[in-house]
Wavefront OBJ file of the C-alpha trace (Angstrom):
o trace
v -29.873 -20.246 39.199
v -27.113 -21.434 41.346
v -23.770 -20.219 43.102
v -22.078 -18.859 40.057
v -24.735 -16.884 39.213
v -25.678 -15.221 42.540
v -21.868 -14.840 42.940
v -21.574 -12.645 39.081
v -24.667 -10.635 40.108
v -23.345 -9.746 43.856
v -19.950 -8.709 41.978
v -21.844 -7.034 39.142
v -23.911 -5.165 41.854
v -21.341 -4.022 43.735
v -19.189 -2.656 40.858
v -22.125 -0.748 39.364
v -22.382 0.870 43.037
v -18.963 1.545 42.544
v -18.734 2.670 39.048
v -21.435 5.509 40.249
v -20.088 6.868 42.818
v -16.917 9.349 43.448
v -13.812 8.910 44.668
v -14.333 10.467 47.703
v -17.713 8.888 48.605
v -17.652 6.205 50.745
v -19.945 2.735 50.031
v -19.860 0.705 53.212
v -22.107 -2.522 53.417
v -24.169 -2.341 56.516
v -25.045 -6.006 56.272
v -27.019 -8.444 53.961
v -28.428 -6.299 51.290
v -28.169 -3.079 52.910
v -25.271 -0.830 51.991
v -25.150 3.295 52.973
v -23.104 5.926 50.642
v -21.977 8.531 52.152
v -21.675 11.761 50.135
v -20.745 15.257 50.592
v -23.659 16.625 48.231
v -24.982 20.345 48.534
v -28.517 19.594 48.171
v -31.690 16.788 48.059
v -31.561 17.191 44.092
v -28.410 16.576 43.833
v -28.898 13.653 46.516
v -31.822 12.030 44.436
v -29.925 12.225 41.313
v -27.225 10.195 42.902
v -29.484 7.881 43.946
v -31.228 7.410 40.966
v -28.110 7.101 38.915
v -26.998 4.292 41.199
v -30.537 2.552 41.416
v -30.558 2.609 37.253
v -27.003 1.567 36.549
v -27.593 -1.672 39.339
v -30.632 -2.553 37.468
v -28.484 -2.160 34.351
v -25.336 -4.236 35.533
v -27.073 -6.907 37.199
v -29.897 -7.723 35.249
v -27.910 -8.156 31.957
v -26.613 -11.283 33.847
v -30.181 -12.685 34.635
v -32.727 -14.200 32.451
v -34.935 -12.020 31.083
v -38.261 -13.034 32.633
v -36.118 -12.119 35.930
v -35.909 -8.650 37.154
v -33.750 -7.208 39.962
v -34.427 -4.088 41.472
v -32.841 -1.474 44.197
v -34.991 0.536 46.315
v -33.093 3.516 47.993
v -33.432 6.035 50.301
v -31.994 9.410 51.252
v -31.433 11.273 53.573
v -29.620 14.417 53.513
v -27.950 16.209 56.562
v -28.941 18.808 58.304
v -32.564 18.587 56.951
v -33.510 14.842 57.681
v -30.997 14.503 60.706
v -28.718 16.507 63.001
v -26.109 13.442 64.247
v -24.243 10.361 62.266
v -27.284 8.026 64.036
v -30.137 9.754 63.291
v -29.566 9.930 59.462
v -28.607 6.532 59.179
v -32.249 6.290 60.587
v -34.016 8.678 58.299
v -31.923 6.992 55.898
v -33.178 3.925 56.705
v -36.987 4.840 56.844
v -36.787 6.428 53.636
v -35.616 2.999 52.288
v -38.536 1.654 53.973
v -41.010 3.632 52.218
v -39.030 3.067 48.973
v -39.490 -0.523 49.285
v -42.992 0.077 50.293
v -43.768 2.408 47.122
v -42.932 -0.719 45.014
v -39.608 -1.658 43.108
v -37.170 0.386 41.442
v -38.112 3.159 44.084
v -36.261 6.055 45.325
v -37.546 7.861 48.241
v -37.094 10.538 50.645
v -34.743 13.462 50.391
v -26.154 12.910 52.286
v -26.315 9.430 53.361
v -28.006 7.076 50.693
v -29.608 3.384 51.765
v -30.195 0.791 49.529
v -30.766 -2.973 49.943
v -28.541 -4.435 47.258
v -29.390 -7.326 45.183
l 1 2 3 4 5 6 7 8 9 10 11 12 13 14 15 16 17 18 19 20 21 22 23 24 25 26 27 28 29 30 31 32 33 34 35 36 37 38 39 40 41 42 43 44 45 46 47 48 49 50 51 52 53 54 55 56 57 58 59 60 61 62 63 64 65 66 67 68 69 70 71 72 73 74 75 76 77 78 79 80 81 82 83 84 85 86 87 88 89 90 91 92 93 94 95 96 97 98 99 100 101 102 103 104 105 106 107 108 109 110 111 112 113
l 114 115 116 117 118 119 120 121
């Protein structure tokens, strides 16, 4: 679909990241599709809402930009501190595995469940 395009649906994925979370949460790109939110959320509810917010509003953004026999999807994971990890490193991990098994489950997944995981688009 060339350059322009994959350039307009990176920028439309990462404003729709943007546009769902809160001021005070921070979106850092890990690397290549992989970005982490981190959230002060009190519970995995709360957590998976977020996620799934985010996961529908990429879809959303991104896709609008794509034909329509194309699809792109986000599969996330969470991971929610204290119960999935004790230390900064460890839920990244848990974060991570849940992404895994997100991926695995098929597309459009969440899984697991305040550090969220996604590979972008």
């Amino acid at each position: 679909m060339g350059r322009e395009t994959g350039e307009a649906v990176s920028v439309a994925c990462g404003q729709a990241r943007r546009e769902r979370t809160r001021g005070y949460d921070e979106l850092v790109r890990l690397g290549g599709d992989e970005f982490v939110v981190v959230a002060p959320i009190p519970d995995v509810l709360e957590a998976r809402r977020l996620a799934e917010e985010i996961r529908e509003h990429v879809a959303i953004r991104c896709n609008a930009l794509l034909p329509p026999d194309w699809a792109l999807t986000a599969e996330i994971g969470v991971a929610v501190f204290p119960d999935a990890a004790s230390d900064p490193e460890s839920l990244l991990r848990a974060a991570h595995l849940a992404t895994d098994r997100a991926k695995s489950s098929g597309p459009d997944a969440v899984h697991g469940g305040v550090v969220v995981s996604w590979p972008a688009c």
